[in-house]
C-alpha positions as CSV (number, residue, x, y, z in Angstrom):
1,X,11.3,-65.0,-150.1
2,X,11.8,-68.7,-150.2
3,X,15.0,-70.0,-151.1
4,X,13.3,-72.2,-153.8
5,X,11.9,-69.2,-155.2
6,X,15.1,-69.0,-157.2
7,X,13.7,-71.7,-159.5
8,X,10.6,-69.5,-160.0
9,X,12.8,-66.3,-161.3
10,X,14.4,-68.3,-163.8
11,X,12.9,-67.1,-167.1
12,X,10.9,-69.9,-169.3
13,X,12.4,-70.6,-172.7
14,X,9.6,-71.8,-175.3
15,X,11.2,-72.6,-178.3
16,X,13.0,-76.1,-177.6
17,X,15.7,-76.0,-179.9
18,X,17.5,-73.1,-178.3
19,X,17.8,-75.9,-175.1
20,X,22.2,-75.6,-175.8
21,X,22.3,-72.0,-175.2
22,X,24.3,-71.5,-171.9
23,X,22.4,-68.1,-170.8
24,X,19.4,-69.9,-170.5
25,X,21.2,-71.8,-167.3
26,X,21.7,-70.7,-164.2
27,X,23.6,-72.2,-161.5
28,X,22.2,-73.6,-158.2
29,X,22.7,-71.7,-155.4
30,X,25.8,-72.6,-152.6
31,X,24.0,-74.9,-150.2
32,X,21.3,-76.8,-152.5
33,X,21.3,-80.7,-153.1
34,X,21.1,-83.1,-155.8
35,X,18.4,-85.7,-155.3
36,X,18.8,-88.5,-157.7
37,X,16.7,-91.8,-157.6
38,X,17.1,-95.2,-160.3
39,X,15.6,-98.5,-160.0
40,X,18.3,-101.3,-159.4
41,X,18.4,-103.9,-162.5
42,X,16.0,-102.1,-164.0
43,X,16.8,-104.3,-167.5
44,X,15.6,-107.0,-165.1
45,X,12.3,-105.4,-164.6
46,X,11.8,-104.4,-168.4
47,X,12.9,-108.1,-169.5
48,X,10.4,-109.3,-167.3
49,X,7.8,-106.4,-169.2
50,X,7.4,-104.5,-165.5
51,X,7.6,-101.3,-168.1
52,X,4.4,-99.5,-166.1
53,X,6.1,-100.5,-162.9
54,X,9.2,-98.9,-163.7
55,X,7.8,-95.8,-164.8
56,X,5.4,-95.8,-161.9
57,X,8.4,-96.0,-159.4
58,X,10.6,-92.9,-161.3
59,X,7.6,-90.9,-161.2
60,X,6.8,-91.8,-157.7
61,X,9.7,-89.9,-156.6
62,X,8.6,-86.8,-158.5
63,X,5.2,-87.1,-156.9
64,X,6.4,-87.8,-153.3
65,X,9.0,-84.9,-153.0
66,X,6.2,-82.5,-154.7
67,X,3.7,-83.6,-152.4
68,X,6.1,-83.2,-149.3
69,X,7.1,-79.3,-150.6
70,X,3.0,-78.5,-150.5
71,X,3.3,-78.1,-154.4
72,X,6.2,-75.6,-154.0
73,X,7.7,-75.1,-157.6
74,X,11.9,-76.6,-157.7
75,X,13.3,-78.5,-160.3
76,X,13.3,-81.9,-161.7
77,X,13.9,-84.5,-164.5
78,X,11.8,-88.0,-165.1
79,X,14.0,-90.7,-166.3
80,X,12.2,-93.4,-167.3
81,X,13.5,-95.7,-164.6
82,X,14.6,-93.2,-162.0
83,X,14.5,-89.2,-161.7
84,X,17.0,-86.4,-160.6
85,X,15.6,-82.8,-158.5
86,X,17.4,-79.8,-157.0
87,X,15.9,-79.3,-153.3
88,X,17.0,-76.0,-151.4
89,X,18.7,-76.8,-148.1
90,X,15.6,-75.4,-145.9
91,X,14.0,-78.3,-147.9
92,X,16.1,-81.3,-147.3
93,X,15.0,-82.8,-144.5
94,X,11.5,-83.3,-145.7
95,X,13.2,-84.1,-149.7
96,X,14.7,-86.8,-147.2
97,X,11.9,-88.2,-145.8
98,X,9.9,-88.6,-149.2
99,X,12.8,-89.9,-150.9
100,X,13.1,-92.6,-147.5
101,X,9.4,-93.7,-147.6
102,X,9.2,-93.7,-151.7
103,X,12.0,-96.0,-151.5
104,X,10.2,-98.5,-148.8
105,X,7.0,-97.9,-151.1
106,X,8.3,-99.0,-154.1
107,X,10.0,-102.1,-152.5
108,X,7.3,-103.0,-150.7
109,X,4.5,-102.8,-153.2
110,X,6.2,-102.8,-156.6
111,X,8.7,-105.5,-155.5
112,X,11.3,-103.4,-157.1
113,X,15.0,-101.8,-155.5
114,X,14.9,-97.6,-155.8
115,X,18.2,-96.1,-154.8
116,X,18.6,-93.2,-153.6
117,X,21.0,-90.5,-152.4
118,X,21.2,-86.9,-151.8
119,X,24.3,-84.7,-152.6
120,X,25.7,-81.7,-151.9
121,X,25.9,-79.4,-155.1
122,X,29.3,-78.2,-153.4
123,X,30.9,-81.9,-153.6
124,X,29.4,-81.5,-157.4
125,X,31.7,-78.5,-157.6
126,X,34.8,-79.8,-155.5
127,X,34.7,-82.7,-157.8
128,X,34.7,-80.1,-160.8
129,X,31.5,-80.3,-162.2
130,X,28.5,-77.8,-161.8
131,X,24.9,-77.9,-161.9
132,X,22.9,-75.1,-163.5
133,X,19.2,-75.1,-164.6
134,X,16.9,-73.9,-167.0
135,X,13.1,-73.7,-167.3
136,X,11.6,-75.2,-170.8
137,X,7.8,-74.4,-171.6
138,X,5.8,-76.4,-173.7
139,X,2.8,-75.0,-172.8
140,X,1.7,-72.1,-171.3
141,X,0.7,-74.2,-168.1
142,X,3.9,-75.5,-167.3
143,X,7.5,-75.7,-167.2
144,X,10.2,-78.2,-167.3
145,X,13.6,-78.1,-165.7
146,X,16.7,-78.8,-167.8
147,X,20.2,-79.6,-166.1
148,X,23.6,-78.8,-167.5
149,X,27.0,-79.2,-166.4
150,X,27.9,-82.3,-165.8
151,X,26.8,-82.6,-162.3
152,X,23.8,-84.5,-162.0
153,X,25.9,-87.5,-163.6
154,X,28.4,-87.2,-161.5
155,X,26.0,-86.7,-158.7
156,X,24.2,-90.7,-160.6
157,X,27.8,-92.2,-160.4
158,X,28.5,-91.2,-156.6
159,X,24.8,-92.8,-155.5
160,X,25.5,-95.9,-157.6
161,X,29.0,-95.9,-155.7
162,X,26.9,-96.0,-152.3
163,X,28.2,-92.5,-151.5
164,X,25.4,-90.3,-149.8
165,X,22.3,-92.7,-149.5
166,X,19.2,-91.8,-147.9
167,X,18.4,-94.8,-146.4
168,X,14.8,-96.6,-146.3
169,X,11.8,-95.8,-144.6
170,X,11.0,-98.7,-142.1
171,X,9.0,-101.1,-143.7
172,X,5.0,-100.2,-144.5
173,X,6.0,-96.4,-144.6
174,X,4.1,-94.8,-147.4
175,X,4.9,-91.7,-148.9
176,X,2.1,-89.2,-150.2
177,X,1.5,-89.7,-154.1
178,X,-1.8,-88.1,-154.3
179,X,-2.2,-87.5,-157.9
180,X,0.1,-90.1,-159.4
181,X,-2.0,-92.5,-161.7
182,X,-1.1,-94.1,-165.4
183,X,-4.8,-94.3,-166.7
184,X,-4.3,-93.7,-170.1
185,X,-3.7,-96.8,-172.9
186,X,-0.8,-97.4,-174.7
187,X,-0.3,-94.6,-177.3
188,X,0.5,-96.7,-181.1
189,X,3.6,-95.1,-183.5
190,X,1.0,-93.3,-185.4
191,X,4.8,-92.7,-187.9
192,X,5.7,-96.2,-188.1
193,X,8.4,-96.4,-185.1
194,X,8.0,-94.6,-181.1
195,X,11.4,-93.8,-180.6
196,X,13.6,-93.3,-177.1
197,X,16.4,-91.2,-177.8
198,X,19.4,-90.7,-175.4
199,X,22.3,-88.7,-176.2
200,X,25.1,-87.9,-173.6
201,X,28.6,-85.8,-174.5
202,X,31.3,-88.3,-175.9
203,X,35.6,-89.3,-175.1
204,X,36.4,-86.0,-176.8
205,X,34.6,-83.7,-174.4
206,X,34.4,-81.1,-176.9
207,X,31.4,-78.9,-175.9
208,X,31.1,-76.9,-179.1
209,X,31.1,-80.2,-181.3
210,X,28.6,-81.8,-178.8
211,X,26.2,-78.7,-178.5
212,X,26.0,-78.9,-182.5
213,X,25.1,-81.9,-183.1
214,X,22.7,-81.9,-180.8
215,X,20.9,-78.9,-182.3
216,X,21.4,-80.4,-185.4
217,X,19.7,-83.8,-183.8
218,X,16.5,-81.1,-182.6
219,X,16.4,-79.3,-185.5
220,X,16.2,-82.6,-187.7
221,X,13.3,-83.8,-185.6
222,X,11.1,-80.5,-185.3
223,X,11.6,-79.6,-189.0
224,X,10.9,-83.6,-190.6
225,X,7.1,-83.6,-191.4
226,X,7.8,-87.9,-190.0
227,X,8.7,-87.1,-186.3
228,X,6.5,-85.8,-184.0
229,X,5.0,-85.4,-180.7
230,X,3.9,-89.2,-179.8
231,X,0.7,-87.8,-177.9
232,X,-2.0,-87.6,-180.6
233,X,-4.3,-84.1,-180.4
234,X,-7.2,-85.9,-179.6
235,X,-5.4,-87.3,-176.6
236,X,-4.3,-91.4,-175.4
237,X,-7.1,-93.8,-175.7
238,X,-9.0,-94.7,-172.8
239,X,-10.3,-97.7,-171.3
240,X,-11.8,-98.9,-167.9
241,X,-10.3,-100.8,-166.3
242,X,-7.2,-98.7,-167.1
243,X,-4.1,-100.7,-167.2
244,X,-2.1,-99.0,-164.5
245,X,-5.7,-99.3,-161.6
246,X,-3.1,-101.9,-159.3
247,X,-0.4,-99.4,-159.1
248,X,-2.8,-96.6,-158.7
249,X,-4.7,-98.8,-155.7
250,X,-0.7,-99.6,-154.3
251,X,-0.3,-95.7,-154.4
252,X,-2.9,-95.1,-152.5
253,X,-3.2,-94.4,-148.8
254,X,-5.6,-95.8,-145.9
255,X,-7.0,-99.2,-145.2
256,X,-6.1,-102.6,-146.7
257,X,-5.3,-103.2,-150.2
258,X,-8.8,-104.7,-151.6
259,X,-10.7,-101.8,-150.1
260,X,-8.2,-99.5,-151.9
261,X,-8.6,-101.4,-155.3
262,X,-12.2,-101.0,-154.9
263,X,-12.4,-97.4,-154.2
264,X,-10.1,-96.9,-157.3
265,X,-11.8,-98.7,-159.5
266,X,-15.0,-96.9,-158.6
267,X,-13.4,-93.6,-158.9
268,X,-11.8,-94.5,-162.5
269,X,-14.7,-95.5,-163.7
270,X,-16.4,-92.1,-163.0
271,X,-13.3,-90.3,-164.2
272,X,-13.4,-92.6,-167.3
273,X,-17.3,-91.9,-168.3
274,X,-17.0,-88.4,-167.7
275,X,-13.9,-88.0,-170.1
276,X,-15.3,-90.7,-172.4
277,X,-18.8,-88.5,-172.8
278,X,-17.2,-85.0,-172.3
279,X,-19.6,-84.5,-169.2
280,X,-18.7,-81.4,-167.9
281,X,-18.7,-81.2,-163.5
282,X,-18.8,-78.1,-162.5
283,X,-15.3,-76.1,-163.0
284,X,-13.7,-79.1,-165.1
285,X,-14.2,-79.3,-168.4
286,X,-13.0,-82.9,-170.6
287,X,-12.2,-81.4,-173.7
288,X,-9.6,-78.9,-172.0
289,X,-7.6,-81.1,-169.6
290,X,-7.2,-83.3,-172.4
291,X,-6.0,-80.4,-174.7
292,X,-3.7,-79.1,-171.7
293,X,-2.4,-83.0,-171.2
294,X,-1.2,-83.1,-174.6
295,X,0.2,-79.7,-174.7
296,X,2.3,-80.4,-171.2
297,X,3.2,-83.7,-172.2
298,X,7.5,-84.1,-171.0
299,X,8.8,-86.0,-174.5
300,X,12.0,-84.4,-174.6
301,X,14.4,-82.9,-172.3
302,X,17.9,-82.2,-171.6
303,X,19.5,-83.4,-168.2
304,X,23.3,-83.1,-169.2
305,X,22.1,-85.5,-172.0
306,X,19.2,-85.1,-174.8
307,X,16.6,-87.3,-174.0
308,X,13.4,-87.5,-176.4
309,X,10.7,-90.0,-177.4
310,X,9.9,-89.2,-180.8
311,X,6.7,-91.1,-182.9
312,X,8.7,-90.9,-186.5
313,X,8.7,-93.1,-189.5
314,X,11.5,-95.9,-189.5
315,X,13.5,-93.9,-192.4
316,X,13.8,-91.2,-190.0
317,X,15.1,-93.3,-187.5
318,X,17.5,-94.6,-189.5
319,X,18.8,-91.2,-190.5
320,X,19.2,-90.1,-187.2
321,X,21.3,-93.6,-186.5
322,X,23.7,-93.4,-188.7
323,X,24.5,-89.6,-188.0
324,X,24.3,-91.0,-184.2
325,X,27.0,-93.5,-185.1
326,X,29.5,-91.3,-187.2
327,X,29.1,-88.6,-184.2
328,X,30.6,-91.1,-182.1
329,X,33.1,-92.8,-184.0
330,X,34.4,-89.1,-183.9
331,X,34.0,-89.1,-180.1
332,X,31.8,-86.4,-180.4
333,X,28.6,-88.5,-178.2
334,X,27.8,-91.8,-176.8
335,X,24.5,-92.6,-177.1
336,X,21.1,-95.4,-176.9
337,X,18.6,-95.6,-179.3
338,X,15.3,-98.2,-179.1
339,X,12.3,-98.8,-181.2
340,X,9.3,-99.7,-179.9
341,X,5.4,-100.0,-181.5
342,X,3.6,-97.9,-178.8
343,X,4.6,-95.2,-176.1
344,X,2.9,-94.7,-172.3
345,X,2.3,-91.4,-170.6
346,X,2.0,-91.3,-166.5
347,X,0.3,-89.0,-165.3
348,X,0.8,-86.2,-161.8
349,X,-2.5,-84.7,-161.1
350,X,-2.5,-83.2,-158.0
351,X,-5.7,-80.8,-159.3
352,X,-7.6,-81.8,-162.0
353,X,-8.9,-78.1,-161.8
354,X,-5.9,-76.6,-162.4
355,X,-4.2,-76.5,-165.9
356,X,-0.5,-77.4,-164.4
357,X,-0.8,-81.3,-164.7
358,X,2.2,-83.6,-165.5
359,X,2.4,-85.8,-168.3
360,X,5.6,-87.8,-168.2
361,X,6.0,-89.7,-171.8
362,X,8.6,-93.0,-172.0
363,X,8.6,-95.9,-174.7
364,X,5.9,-98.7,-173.6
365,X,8.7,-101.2,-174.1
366,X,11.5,-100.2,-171.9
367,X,11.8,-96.7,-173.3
368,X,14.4,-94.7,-171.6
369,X,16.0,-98.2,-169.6
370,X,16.6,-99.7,-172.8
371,X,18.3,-97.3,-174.4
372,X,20.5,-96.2,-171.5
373,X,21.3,-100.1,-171.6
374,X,22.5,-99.7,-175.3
375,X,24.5,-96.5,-174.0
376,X,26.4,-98.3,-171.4
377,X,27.3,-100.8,-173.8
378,X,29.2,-97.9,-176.5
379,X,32.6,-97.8,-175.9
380,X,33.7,-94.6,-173.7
């Protein structure tokens, strides 16, 4: 057995609300790393509307340590500007590598600054935090990790302190991100409002106070008929030539970057008339990956913090400010809200045959970045 099997055996939990019970969590075994990844001044980037960009690079690192692993199964979080993993020690050295050459990538041909580190779960514990992990299902294709205890921010704080960096690739190394694109369009508030959502435990450090309220925060978003998933059923609009084609062409390996541009536009503009016309080639069928890319669609997680992007009308967002706002002038959370008019979905394909694809959801306007901004500005 393969130390990252221990990911596989934990049991997937379906119903999303029940994301704050503790048995659902189990702790990483003695040995295993934290890999955590954010793009430097990313307010920068989103002021200067790089919002694709941004989400290209977080998901890049998803993409390049999969891709490394030969599609083995281990756990991980997309952030918006950045993302977090668990990587069994056997695994390390080539977590290392991807993490190396997706740094050089994104520097090199998204002109943006990924940092990066990898640490030691046991220096998590030493420093009295843990990290444990459960599996959330939203479909029966694919799972989710969620982290709790602490560990992968304090594991966020060290990197941003300079404490165990990987360092850069040389210059023109490119990882493997076979399977990363962002074809779809913008996805409109269909509610009125698309809504990033970030909620982290308050000064009071009370877990019983923080756990309800953010079931109460789950509960008031699953049960209002004006919040909602902010992928439509029918699927993101599509268009040719898709949005993201550059940063799909940059992804890509082999040759110079015009050819690259020109092969991807060719092969977008096959994919795009054969989902456009729901022209079935041989084992793929349109109308089902759409169905599965909707239903595996990543909108809300928990990663020590509750992170959702909710389409909902803007009364509902207000309600869920103000109890936001008394919950921490108890102490109870800190948290970051932003409203935006449209959310974005990029996409990890590595098989378009297969029904396990990745569909990572942010706001179009700074999602995630923006409202971790307004976090860091709450008092602590």
């Amino acid at each position: 057995m393969h130390p990252s099997d221990f990911y596989a055996a934990i049991p997937v939990f379906r119903r999303f609300g029940r994301l704050m019970d503790p048995t659902l969590y189990a702790p990483l075994p003695e040995g295993w790393l934290i890999g955590v990844a954010d793009i430097v001044e990313s307010t920068k980037a989103i002021a200067e509307q790089r919002y694709k960009a941004v989400n290209m690079a977080g998901a890049a690192v998803i993409a390049a340590v999969t891709n490394a692993l030969a599609g083995r199964d281990f756990p991980f979080v997309f952030g918006g500007d950045g993302a977090s993993f668990a990587i069994a020690p056997e695994d390390a050295d080539l977590a290392r590598e991807a993490l190396a050459a997706t740094a050089t990538w994104v520097r090199d041909e998204l002109g943006l600054a990924l940092r990066v580190a990898l640490v030691p779960v046991d220096r998590v514990r030493d420093a009295g935090r843990d990290v444990r992990v459960a599996r959330f299902g939203p479909s029966p294709h694919v799972a989710y990790a969620m982290f709790s205890g602490g560990g992968l921010g304090w594991a966020e704080a060290a990197m941003k302190r300079g404490e165990f960096a990987v360092v850069p690739a040389p210059s023109g190394t490119q990882p493997d991100l076979s399977g990363l694109s962002c074809r779809f369009s913008e996805i409109p508030a269909a509610r009125g409002v698309i809504l990033s959502v970030l909620i982290v435990p308050g000064r009071d450090g009370d877990p019983a106070a923080f756990r309800k309220l953010i079931e109460q925060v789950v509960a008031l978003a699953e049960r209002s008929p004006d919040a909602g998933r902010p992928v439509p059923a029918e699927g993101p609009a599509l268009r040719w030539p898709s949005a993201g084609l550059e940063y799909e062409a940059r992804a890509r390996r082999g040759g110079p970057l015009p050819l690259r541009r020109m092969i991807v536009l060719m092969w977008t503009l096959w994919a795009y008339l054969i989902l456009r016309f729901g022209i079935r080639v041989g084992g793929f069928v349109p109308r089902v990956y759409i169905g599965q890319a909707v239903a595996n669609s990543d909108f809300r997680k928990f990663d020590d913090g509750l992170r959702m992007v909710l389409d909902c009308s803007p009364e509902l967002a207000d309600a869920l400010e103000q109890r936001l706002v008394t919950a921490a002038t108890a102490g109870t959370v800190r948290y970051g809200l932003h409203r935006q008019d449209a959310a974005m979905m990029t996409c990890f394909t590595p098989s378009a045959l297969r029904a396990d694809h990745l569909h990572f959801i942010d706001g179009a306007r700074g999602g995630y970045a923006v409202a971790a901004t307004a976090l860091k500005a709450s008092p602590m």
